[in-house]
C-alpha positions as CSV (number, residue, x, y, z in Angstrom):
1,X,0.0,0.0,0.0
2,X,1.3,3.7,-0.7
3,X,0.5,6.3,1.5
4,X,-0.9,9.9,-0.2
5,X,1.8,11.3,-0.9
6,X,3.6,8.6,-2.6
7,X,0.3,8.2,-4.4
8,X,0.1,12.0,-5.6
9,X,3.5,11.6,-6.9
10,X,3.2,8.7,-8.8
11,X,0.4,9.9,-10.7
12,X,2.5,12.5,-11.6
13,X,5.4,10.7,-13.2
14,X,3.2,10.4,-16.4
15,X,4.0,12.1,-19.2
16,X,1.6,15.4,-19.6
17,X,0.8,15.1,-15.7
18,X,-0.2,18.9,-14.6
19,X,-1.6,17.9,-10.7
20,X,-3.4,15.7,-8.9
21,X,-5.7,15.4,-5.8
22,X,-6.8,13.5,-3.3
23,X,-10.2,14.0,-2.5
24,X,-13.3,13.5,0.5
25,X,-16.6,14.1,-1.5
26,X,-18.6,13.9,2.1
27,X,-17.1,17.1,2.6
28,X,-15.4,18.8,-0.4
29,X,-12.3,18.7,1.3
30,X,-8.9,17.8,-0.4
31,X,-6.8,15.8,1.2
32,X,-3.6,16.4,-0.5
33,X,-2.1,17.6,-3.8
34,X,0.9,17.9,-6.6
35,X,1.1,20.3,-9.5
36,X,0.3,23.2,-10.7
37,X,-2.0,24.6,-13.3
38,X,-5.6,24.2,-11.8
39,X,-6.7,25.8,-8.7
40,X,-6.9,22.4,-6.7
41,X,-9.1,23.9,-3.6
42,X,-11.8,25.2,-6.0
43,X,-11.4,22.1,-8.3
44,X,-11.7,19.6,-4.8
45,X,-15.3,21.6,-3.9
46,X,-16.7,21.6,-7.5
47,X,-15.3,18.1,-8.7
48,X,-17.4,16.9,-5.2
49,X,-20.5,18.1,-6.7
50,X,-20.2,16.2,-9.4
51,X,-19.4,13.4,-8.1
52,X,-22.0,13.1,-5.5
53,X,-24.3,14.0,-8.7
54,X,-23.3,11.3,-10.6
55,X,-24.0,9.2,-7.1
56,X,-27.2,10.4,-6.6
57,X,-28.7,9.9,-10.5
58,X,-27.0,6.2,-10.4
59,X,-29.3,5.9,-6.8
60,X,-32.4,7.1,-8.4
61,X,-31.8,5.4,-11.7
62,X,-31.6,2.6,-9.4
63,X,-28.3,1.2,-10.4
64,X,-26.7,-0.9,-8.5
65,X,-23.0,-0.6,-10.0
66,X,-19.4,1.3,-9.3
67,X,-18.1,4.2,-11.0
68,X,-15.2,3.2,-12.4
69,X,-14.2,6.4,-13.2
70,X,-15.4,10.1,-15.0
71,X,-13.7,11.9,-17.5
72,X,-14.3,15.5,-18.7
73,X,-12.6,16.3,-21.7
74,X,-11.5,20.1,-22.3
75,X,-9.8,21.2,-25.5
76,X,-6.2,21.3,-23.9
77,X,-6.9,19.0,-20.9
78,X,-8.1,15.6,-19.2
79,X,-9.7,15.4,-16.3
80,X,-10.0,12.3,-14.9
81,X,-12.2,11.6,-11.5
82,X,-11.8,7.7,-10.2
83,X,-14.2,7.6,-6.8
84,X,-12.2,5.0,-4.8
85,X,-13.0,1.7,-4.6
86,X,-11.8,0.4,-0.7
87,X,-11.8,4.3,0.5
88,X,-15.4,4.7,1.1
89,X,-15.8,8.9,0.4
90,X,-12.6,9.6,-1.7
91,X,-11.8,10.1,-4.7
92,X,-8.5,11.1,-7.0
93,X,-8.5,13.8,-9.7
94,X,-6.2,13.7,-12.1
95,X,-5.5,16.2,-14.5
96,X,-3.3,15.7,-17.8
97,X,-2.4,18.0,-20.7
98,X,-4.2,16.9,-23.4
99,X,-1.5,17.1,-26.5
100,X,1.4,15.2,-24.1
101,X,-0.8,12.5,-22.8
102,X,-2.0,9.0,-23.5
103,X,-5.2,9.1,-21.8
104,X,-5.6,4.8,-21.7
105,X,-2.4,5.1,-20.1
106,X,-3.8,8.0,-17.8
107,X,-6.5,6.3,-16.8
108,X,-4.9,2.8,-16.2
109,X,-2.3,4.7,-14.0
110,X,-4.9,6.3,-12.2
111,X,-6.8,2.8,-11.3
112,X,-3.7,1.0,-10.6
113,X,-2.8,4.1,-8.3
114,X,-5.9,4.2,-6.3
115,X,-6.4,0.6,-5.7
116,X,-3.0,0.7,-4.0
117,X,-3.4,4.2,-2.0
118,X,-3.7,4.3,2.0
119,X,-4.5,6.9,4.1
């Protein structure tokens, strides 16, 4: 298991890595972060809503599944959001240059990353 940090900074040895975040959705309130280029407090707070969106429409739609991850696509960016899987109320965000980065890659790096994160 990696702790946070160690976490954070493995996410971003991939190529077109700008930051990353560490996130509890129950309150909006980032755990940690690496990078530059986003404004990670206000990204933590908004990112939050959408995830607990996303949570509530799957609830209503009455799905019973896992989000394995959300991606937002900019012009010049990826974000990727991957609500964690054995932290119950966490999730990672992810943010990648869009031009630099393989975003399969991304987003196998950021699942391999969470499943072996501790707090």
């Amino acid at each position: 298991m990696a702790n946070l940090n160690d976490s954070l900074n493995d996410l971003m040895s991939m190529d077109g890595a700008l930051c990353a975040a560490v996130v509890d959705y129950s309150s909006g309130m980032m755990l940690g972060s690496v990078g530059t280029g986003v404004d990670m407090e206000l990204a933590a707070a908004g990112n939050t809503e959408v995830v607990r969106a996303k949570m509530k429409t799957m609830k209503a739609l009455g799905l019973n599944d896992n989000i394995d991850d959300i991606l937002i696509t900019l012009g010049k960016q990826y974000h990727i959001i991957r609500p964690s899987q054995r932290l119950s109320g966490i999730f990672v965000y992810y943010v990648l240059d869009k031009a630099r980065s393989n975003l399969a890659l991304a987003r196998r790096k950021v699942a391999d990353v969470e499943s072996n994160m501790s707090m």
